[in-house]
N, C-alpha and C positions, 0 to 999 in steps of 0.2 A: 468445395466444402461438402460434407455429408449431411442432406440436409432428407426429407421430405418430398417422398415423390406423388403423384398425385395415382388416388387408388391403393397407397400402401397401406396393411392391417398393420396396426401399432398394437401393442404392450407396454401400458403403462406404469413406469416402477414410480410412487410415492414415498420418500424417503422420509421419518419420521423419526423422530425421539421421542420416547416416553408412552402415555395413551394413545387411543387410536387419533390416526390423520383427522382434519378438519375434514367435514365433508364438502365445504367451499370452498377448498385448496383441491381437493381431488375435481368437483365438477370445474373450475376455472381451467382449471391442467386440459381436462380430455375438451371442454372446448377449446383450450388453444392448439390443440392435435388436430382436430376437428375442421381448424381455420387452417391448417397447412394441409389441407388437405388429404389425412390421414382418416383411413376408420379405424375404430379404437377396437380393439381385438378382447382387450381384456386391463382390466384397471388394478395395479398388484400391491397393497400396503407393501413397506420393508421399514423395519424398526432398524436404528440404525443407533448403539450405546456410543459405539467406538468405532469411527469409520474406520476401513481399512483403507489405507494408503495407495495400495495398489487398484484396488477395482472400486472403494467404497463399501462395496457388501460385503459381508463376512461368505467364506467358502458355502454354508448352508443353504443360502437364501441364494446364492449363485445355481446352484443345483436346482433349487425351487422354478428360479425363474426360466431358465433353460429347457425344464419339463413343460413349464405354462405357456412358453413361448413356441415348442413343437405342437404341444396339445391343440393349441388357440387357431396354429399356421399363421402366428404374427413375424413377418420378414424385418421387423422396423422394432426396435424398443428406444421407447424415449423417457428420458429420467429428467424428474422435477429438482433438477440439483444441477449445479455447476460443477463439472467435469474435469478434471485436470487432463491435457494431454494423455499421458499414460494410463489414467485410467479409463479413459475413452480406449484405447488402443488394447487396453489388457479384457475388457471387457467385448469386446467386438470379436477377437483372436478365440474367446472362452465362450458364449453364447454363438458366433458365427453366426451372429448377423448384424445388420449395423445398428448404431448406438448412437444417438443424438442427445446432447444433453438440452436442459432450458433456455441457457442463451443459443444456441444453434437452433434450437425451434423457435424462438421468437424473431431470429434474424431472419428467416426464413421465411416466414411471416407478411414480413417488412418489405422483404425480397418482392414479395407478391402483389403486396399491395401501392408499392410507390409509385405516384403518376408523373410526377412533376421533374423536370431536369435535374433541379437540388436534390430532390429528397431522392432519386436512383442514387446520382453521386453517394448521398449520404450512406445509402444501406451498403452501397459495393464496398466504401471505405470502414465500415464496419466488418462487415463480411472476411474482406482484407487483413484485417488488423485481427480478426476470432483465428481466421486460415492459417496466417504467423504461425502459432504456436502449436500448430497439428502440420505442417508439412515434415515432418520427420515420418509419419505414419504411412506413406508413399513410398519408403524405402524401407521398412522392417525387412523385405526378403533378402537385403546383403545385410543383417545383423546375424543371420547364423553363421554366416562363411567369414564374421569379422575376423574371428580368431588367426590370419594370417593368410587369407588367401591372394596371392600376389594378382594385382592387376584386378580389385576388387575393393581394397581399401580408398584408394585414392580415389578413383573416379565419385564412388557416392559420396562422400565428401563434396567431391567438386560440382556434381550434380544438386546437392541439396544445396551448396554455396550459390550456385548460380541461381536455382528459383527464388533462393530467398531473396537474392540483390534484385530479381526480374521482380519481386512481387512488391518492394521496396522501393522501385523506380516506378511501379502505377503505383503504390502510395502517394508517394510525394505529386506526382501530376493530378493527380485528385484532390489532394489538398490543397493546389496551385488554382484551381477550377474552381471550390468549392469559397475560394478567398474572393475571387472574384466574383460568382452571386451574391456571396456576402455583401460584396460594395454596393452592389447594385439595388439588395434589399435596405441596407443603410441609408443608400440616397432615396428610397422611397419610404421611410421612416422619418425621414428629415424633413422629407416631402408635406408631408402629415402632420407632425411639429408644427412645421410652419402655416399649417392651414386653423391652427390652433383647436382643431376637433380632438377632444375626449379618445382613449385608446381604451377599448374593453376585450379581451379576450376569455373565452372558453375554454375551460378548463376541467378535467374527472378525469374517475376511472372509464377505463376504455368499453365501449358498450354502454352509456347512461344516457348515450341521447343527443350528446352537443351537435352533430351532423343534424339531425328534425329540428332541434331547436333552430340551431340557424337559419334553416330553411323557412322556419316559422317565421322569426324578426325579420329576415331581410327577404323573402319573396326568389332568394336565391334554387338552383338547383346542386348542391353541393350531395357529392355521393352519403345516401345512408341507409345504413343496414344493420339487420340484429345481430353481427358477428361480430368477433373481437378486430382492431383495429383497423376499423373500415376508414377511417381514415389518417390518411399519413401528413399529405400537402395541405399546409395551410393555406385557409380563405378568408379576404378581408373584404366587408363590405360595409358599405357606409347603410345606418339606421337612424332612421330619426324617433326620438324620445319627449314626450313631455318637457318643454324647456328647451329642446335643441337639437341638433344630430352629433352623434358619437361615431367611431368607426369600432368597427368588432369584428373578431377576429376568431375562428373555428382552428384548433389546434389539436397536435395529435392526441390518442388516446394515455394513458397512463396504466401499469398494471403495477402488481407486486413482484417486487424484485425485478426493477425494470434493467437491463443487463448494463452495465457501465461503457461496454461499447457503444451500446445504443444513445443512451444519455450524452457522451460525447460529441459521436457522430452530428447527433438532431441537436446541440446548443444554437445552433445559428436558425433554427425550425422554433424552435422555443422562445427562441429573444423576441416574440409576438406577446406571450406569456410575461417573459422579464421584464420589460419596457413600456407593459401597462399600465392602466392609470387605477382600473381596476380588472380584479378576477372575477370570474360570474364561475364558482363552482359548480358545476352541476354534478347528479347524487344519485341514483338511481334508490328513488322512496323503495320501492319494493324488495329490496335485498337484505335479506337480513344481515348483510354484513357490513350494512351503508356505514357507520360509524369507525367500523376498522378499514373504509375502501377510504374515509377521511381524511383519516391520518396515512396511509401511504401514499395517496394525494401530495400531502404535504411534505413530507419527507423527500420528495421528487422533485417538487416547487424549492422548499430550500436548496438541494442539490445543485439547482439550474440557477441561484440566487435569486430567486422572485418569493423568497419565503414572506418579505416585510410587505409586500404588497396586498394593500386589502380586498379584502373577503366579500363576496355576497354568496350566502350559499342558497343555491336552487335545485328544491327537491323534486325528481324527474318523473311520469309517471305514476303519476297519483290515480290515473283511470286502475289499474290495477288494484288499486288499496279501496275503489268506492268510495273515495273520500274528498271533499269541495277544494276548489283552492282557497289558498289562504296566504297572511303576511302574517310571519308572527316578527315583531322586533326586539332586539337585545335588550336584557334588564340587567341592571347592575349585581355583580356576583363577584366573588374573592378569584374565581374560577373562570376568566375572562376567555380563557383557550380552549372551554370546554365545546362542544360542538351546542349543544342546548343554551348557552349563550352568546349565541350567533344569530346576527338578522340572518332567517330563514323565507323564503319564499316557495312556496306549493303549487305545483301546473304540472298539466300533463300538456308536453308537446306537440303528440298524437295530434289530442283531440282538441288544441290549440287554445287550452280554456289555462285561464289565471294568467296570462301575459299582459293584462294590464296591469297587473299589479306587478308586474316583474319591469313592467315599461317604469310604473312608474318608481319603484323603488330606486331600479339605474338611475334614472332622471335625479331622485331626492341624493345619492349617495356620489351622485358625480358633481354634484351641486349647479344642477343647470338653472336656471333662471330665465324669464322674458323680460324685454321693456316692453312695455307698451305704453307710451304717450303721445304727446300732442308735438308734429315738428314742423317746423319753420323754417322754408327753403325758400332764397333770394334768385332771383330768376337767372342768374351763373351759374345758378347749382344745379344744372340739368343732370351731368351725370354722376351725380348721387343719388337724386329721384329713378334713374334708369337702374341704378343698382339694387335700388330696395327695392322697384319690379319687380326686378330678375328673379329675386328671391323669395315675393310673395310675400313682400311684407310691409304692403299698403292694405290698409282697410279701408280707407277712403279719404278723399282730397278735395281743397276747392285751391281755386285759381282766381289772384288778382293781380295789378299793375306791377307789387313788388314782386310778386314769387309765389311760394303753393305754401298750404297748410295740409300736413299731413296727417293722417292717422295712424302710425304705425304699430306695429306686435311682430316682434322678430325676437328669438336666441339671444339673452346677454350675451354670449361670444362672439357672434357674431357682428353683434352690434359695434363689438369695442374692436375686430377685425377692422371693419368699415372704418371707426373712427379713426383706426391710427395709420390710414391710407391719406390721401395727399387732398382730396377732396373732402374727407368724412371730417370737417370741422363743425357743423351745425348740429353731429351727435354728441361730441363731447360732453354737452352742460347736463344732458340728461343722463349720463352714468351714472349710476351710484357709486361711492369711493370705492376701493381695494381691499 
């Protein structure tokens, strides 16, 4: 596939209707050029009434950019638009030089950044599946001698028949692979089910932070960087909250127009996301585009079906804005989807300020809860007294001829874990109902 080499000077064409481009859709663009490692040569509006079928651009602005693209010495032009086959190929032929569209720089991207067995699998089958519908463009040099030249028709034919079926046969063994981590991640889902801990995953637009945050809550060293989609592999770490411990989960980044290949590809990367109990949005405070990075947030999240799944949203990055943390909580409004009527929480991840109020919000929204009373353990019951050890969750004990008096403070889930084990009968009376 033609993707991004590294060192290449790019020209950026931003295709538009109407007023001038957003100026956050131009800089998102040249930093995801930026993350493929391209240096951006030169960043080119093109208003676009009536795309042209064949290249997109009207003949004019083809002219334009061809001059800006010799002027600049950009070898690379990459267009903020989805490319059709041919017009990738009629445009590369007319500029001479190569043409990458948005999803072929984002896959690229991907390309780069995958660590983990899954998520390679995933970007190749991607990749794969983009490469499909451009292997015809490896054979344009017998489209001029189709006209009849013998012993030239057939073979390219036969030749494009057979990559396609070769590229069709690593499809399929990819997706054969790719079914099988699946099970594997399934059984460790199941895994976690049954340990009846909380599922929280992280969730934004790509760049807001969720790699620091994580880092923050769980002590972990998960890669994070100021660049777009530093990370791809998800990471699940177990966090203890106010009330109890939850597992949470660092997921890939999100952008606008995230490519349909991609989104396919990563569903089994996302079912971290789907399968949660809650989302912890997070936002990047300082952007002014926070409210529109939202809503394509969510549009992404529906996509993946995790749309019904609830909300905490957390604003990233508030060292930037000089301003404290804070919990603002939801009030009643006709306008319940609005983002201002959303429990909001404010921290900066950095500098690791406002994460108690983010502990404890999760805590309030996941509805954790402690017992802590007074138990009464018959001298049989050793090892249940051995397991509330284990856990940390004696405060202190005395000891006579019948058994022990405990002090306990552990996790309601945990507790009712415990209870509904084969020894945990001396918890039960102390539950609260259901």
């Amino acid at each position: 596939m033609n993707v991004p080499g590294r060192g290449e000077h790019a020209l950026l064409i931003q295709p538009h209707a109407g007023g001038p481009p957003d100026e956050g859709v131009l800089e998102e663009f040249a930093e995801l050029a930026r993350s493929a490692g391209a240096s951006v040569a030169h960043v080119m509006p093109a208003r676009i009434d009536r795309p042209n079928p064949a290249t997109l651009l009207g003949s004019g602005k083809l002219d334009e950019v061809k001059a800006t693209a010799e002027a600049t010495g950009a070898d690379l032009v990459l267009v903020n638009h989805p490319l059709t086959p041919g017009q990738e190929r009629n445009l590369e032929k007319f500029l001479e030089r190569r043409v990458v569209d948005r999803t072929g720089l984002i896959l690229d991207i991907f390309a780069q950044r995958a660590r983990s067995h899954e998520g390679k699998l995933q970007v190749e089958l991607a990749q794969l599946r983009h490469m499909a519908t451009r292997l015809v463009r490896g054979w344009t040099h017998l489209e001029r001698q189709r006209g009849g030249s013998i012993g030239l028709r057939g073979p390219g034919e036969t030749q494009l028949e057979t990559d396609r079926r070769l590229l069709q046969k690593r499809v399929d063994a990819l997706q054969k692979r790719l079914e099988k981590v699946e099970v594997q991640r399934g059984q460790m889902r199941r895994a976690r089910v049954r340990s009846e801990l909380p599922r929280v995953a992280l969730v934004g637009y790509t760049n807001a932070g969720k790699s620091t945050l994580f880092n923050a809550l769980t002590g972990a060293d998960a890669y994070a960087a100021d660049q777009l989609f530093a990370t791809l592999d998800p990471t699940v770490r177990k966090i203890t909250l106010p009330g109890g411990h939850v597992v949470l989960a660092d997921t890939v980044g999100f952008v606008r127009d995230l490519p349909h290949e991609l989104v396919a590809a990563f569903r089994s990367t996302l079912s971290e996301a789907r399968e949660a109990d809650l989302l912890v949005h997070l936002i990047d405070a300082s952007d002014p585009l926070r409210d529109e990075r939202v809503a394509q947030v969510d549009e992404v999240l529906a996509e993946i079906g995790a749309g019904d799944i609830p909300q905490l949203l957390v604003y990233n990055k508030i060292d930037r804005l000089e301003m404290p943390p804070r919990h603002d909580l939801p009030h009643a409004s006709d306008h319940a989807d609005e983002v201002a009527d959303r429990e909001r929480v404010w921290i900066s991840a950095r500098d690791r300020t406002g994460l108690d109020l983010l502990r404890e919000a999760l805590g309030r929204r996941l509805g954790l809860r402690r017992l802590h009373a007074e138990l009464r353990l018959p001298s049989d019951a050793g090892r249940l007294r051995a397991r509330l050890h284990a856990i940390d969750a004696i405060r202190g004990e005395s000891h006579d001829e019948d058994g022990w008096t405990l002090d306990i403070d552990l996790p309601l889930a945990d507790a009712r874990r415990l209870a509904a084990q084969g020894d945990g009968a001396p918890l039960r009376p102390l539950l609260p109902a259901v």
